[in-house]
C-alpha positions as CSV (number, residue, x, y, z in Angstrom):
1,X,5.8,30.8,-10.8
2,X,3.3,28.1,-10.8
3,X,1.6,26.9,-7.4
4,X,-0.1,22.8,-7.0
5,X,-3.8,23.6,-6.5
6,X,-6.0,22.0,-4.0
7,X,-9.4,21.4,-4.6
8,X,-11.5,20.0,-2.1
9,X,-15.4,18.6,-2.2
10,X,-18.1,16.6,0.2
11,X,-17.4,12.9,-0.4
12,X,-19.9,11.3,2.1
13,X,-21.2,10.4,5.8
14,X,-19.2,8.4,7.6
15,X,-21.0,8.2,11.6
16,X,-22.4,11.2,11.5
17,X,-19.0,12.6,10.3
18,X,-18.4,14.3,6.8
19,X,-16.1,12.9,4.6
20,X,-14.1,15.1,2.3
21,X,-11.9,14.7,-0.8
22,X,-9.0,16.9,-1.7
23,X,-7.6,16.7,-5.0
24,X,-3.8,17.8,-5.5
25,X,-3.4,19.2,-8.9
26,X,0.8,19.9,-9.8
27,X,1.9,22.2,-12.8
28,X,2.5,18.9,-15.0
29,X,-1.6,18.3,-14.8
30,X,-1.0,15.3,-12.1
31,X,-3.6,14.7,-9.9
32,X,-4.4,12.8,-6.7
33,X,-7.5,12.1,-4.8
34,X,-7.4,11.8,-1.0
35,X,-10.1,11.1,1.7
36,X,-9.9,11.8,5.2
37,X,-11.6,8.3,5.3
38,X,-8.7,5.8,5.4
39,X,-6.7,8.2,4.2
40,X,-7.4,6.6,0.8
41,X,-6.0,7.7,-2.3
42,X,-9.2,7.4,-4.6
43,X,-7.2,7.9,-7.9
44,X,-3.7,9.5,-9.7
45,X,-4.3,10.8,-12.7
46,X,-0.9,10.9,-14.8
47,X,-0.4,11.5,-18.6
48,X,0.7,8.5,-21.1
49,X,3.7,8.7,-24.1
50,X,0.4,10.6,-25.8
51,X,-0.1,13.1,-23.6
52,X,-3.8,11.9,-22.5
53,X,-4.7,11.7,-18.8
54,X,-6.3,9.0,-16.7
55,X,-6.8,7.5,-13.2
56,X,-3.6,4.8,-12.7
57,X,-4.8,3.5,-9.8
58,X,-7.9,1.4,-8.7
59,X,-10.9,3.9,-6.3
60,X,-14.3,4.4,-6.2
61,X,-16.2,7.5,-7.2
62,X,-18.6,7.2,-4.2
63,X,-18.3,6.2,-0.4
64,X,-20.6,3.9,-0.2
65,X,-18.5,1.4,-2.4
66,X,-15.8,2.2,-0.1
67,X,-17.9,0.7,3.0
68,X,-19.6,-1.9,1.3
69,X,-16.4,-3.4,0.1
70,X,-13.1,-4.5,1.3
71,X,-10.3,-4.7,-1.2
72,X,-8.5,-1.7,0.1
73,X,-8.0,0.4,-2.4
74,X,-5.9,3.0,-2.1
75,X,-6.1,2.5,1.8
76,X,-4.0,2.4,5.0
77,X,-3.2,0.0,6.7
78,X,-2.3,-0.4,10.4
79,X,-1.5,0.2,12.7
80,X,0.5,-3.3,11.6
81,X,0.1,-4.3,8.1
82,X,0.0,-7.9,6.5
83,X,-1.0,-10.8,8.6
84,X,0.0,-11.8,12.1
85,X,-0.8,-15.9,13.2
86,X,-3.7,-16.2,15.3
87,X,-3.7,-12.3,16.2
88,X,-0.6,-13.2,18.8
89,X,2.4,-11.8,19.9
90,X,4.2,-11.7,23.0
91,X,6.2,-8.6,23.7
92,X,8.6,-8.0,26.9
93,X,6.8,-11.4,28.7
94,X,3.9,-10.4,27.9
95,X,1.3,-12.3,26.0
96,X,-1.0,-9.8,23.9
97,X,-4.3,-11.2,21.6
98,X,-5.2,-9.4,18.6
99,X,-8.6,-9.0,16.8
100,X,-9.1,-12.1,14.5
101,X,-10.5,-10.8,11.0
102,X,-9.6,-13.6,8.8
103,X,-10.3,-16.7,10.1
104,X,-8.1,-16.8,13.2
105,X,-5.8,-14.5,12.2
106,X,-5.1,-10.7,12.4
107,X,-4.6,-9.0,8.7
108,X,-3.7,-5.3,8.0
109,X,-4.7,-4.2,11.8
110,X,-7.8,-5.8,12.7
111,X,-11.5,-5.3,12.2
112,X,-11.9,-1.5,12.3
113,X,-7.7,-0.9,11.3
114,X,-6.8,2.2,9.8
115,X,-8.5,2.0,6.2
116,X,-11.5,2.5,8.1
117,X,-11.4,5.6,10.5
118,X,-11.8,9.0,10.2
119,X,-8.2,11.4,10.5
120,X,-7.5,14.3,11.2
121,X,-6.3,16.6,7.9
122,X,-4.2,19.7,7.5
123,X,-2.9,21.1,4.2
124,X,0.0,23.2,3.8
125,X,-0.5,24.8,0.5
126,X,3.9,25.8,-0.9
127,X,5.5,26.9,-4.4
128,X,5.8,23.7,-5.5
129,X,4.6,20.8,-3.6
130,X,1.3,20.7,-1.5
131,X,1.8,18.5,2.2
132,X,-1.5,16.7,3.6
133,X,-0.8,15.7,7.1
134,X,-3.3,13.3,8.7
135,X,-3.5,12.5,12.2
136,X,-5.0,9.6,14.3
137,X,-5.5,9.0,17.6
138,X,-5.4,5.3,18.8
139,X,-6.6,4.1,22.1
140,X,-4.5,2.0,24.2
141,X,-6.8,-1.6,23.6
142,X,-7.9,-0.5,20.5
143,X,-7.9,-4.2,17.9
144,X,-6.2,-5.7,21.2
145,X,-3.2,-3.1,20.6
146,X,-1.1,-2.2,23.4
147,X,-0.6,1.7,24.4
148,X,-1.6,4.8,23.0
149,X,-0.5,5.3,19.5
150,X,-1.0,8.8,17.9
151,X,-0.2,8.1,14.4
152,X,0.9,10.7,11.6
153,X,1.4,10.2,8.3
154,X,2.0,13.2,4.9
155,X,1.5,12.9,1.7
156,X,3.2,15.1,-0.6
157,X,2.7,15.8,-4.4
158,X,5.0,17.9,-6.2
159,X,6.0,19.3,-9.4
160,X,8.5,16.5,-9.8
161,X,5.6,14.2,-10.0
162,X,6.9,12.8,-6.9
163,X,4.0,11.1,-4.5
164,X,5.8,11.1,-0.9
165,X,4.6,8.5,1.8
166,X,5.8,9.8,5.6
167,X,5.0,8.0,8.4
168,X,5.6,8.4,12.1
169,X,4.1,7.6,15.2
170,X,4.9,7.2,19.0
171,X,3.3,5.4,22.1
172,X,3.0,5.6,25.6
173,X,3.6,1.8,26.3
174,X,5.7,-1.0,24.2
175,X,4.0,-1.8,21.2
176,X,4.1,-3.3,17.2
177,X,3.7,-0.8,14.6
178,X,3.9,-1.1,10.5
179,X,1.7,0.7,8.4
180,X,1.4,0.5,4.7
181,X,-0.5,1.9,1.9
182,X,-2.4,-0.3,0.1
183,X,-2.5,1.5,-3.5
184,X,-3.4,-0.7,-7.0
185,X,-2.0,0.4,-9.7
186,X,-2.8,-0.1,-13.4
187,X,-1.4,1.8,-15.7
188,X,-3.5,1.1,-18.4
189,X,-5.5,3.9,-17.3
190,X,-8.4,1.9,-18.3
191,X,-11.0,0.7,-16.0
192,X,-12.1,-2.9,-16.2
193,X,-8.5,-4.3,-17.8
194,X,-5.6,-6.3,-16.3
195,X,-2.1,-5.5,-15.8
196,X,-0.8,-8.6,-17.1
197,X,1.4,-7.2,-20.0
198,X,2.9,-4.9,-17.0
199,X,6.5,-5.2,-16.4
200,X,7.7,-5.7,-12.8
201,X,11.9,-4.9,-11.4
202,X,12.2,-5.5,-7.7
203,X,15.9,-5.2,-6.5
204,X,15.5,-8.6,-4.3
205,X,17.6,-11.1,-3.8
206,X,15.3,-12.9,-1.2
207,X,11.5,-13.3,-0.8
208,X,9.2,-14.5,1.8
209,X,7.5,-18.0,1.5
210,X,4.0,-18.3,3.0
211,X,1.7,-21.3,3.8
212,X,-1.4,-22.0,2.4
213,X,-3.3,-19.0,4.9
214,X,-0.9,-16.6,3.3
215,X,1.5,-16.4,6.5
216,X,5.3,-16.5,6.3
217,X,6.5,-19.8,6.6
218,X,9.4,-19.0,8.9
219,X,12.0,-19.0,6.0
220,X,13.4,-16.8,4.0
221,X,13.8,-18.0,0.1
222,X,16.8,-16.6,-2.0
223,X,14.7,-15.5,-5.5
224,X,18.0,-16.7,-7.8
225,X,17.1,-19.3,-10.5
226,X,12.7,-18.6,-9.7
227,X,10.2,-16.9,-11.1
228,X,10.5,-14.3,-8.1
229,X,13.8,-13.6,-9.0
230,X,12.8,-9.7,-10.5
231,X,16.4,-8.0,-10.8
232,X,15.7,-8.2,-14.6
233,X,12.1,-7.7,-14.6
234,X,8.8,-9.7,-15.7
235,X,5.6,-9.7,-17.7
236,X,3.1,-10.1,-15.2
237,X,1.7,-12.5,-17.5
238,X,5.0,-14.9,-17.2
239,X,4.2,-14.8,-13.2
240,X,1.1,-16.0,-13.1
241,X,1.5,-18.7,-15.5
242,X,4.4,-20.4,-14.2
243,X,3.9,-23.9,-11.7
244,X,5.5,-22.2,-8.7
245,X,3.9,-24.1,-6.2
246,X,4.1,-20.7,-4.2
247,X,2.8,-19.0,-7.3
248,X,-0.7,-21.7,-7.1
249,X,-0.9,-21.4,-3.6
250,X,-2.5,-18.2,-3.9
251,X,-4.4,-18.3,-7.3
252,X,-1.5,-18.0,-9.4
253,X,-0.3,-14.7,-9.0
254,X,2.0,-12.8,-6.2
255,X,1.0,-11.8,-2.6
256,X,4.6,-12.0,-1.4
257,X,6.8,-9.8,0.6
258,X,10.2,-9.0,-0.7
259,X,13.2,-8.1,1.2
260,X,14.9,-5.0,-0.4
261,X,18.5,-4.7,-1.7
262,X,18.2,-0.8,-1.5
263,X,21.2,-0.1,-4.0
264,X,22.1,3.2,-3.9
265,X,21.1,5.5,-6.8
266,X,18.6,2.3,-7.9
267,X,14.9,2.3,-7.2
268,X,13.9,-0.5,-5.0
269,X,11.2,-1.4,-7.7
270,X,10.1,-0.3,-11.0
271,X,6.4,-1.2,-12.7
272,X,5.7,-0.3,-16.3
273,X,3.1,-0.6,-19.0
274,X,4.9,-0.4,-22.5
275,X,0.8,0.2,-24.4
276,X,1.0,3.8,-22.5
277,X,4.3,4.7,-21.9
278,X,4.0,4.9,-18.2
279,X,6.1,4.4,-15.7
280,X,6.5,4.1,-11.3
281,X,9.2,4.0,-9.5
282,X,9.5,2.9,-5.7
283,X,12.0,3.6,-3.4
284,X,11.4,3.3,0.3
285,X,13.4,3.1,3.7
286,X,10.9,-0.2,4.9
287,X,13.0,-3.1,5.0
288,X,10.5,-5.1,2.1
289,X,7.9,-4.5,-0.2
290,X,4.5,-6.8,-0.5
291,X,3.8,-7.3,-4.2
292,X,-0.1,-7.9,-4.8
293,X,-1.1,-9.0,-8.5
294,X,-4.9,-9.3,-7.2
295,X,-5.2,-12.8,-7.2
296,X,-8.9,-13.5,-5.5
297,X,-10.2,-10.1,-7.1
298,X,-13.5,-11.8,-8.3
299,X,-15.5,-8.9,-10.0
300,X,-18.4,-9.0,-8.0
301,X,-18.1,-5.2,-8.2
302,X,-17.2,-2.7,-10.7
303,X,-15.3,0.9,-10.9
304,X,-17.0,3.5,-13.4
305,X,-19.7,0.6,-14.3
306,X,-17.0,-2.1,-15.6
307,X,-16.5,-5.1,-13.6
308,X,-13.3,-5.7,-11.7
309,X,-11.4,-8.4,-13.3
310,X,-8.4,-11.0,-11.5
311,X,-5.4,-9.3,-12.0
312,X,-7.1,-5.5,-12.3
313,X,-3.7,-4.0,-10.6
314,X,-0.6,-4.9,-8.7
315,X,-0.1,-3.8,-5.4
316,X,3.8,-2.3,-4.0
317,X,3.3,-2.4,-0.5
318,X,6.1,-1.3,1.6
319,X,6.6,-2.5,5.0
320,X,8.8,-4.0,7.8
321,X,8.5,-8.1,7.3
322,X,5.0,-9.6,7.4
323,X,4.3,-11.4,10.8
324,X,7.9,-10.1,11.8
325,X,6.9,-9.7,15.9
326,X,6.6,-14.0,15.6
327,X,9.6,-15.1,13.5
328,X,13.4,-14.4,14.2
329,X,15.3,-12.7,11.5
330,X,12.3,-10.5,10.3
331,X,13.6,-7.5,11.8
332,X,11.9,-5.3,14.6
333,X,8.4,-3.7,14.2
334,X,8.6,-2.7,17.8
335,X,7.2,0.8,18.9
336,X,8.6,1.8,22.5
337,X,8.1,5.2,23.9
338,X,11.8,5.7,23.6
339,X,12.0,5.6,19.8
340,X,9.3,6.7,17.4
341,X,8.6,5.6,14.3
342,X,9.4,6.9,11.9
343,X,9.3,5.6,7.8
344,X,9.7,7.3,3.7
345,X,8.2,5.4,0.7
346,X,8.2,7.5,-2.2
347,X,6.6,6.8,-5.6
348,X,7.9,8.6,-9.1
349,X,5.9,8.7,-12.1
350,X,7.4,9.4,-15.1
351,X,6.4,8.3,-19.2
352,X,8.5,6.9,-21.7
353,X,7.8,7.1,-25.5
């Protein structure tokens, strides 16, 4: 019998507060990183078709980069993801004002949002899979948020290579609420490269147009006869090269949400990097996923001393509808007292010769 080790070591000062990684080892050798800053997964380390290990996704080694940057790696986001116009929503006649942190409008929770507080951490060590359960407490106000919103959220490796995403959370007054995680990943294993000979499936029949701020448009796009049409997967390459207008708007590349099919016995999406064999699957109960190709990633920083190029990873963000408390049809992000929250994403690595 073979039990996931935990390994956990001093990461930093955050306020006054220590920081601390934990490192989930299963009996295949997989590894991930966690902080109880952010909650952010710092790296998962999986094997390619040649049985050599490396870090997949994109994390710093130190905290500081963490604070003196903002790209998200690896980070959660909430307590509402993506962008809502102007920071504004009304909710049950009421007209609530959100903080503004890009431009005038509210992205991925505000100012001081989830990827940037400290929570709460428990591990419960079993045979074969290791559960880190973080808490947060959210004041009613907090980013302009109404109610009280204690937040929980697991992660959980185990020896199927499986990384599981739970989220929940409840309030004491009506609310929004749609956290994400904002992982890049590049399979490559090798800092400093692009993910453009990647392969992207999304099962999607529809996508999200946004305006020239990156906000939904309103209407909902079918992907048949585009380039965002993924049922039979892409190069990244072909994506970023092709005159989409949508595709130029934001530096040729994707930073759209995706409305999910969710076939049964089919993963919602599937990334994979032929060079190394690798291989993630998504599946996840959120009604779409945001795929990121790292578009405005400008390499004015680097990750184990090598620059971060445009197009270093690809983001699978899963989530209720961006900007979905302003636009009919986008579904409900509403937390009320009454009915928690409550959300799976999970992400299965595997390799293929």
């Amino acid at each position: 019998m073979v039990y996931i080790k935990v390994l956990k070591e001093h990461f930093g000062r955050f306020e006054e507060n220590d920081v601390w990684q934990w490192t989930l080892i299963n009996d295949h050798g997989m590894k991930i990183s966690v902080l109880n800053y952010g909650a952010i997964v710092t790296s998962i380390e999986t094997k390619d078709k040649f049985g050599e290990f490396a870090n997949i996704s994109l994390g710093f080694s130190n905290l500081e980069d963490y604070l003196a940057y903002s790209p998200y790696f690896g980070a959660t986001l909430g307590p509402v993801a993506g962008r809502i116009t102007k920071g504004q929503f009304s909710l049950d006649g009421k007209k609530f004002q959100l903080t503004q942190n890009e431009g005038a409008n509210h992205r991925h929770g505000g100012k001081l949002n989830f990827s940037k507080k400290l929570w709460d951490v428990s591990v419960e060590e079993k045979l074969d899979e290791v559960i880190m359960t973080f808490t947060y407490h959210m004041a009613d106000g907090e980013n302009g948020y109404p109610g009280n919103i204690d937040a929980t959220m697991t992660y959980t490796l185990n020896n199927k290579n499986e990384w599981l995403i739970h989220y929940e959370a409840k309030t004491d007054k009506p609310t929004i609420y749609n956290p994400s995680n904002h992982i890049y990943f590049n399979l490559t294993g090798e800092a400093g490269t692009d993910v453009l000979a990647h392969q992207l499936w999304v099962s999607s029949e529809a996508f999200l147009p946004i305006n020239n701020e990156s906000l939904p448009t309103g209407a909902i796009a079918p992907t048949e006869n585009t380039i965002f049409d993924l049922r039979a997967g892409r190069e990244i390459a072909e994506i970023t090269r092709s005159q989409d207008e949508q595709i130029k708007l934001v530096g040729s590349g994707l930073d759209h949400a995706f409305i999910l099919k969710h076939e049964n016995g089919r993963p919602d999406a599937v990334l994979f990097d032929r060079q190394s064999g690798r291989r993630v699957e998504m599946e996840t109960e959120a009604d779409s996923v945001l795929i990121y190709t790292a578009n405005s990633l400008t390499g004015n920083f680097s990750i184990q001393n090598k620059p971060v190029p445009k197009y270093a990873g690809i983001t699978m963000e899963t989530q209720g509808l961006v900007d979905a408390i302003n636009h009919e049809g986008f579904g409900n992000i509403i937390l009320r007292p009454d009915q928690p929250f409550k959300s799976k994403t999970a992400f299965r690595f595997a390799v293929e010769s």
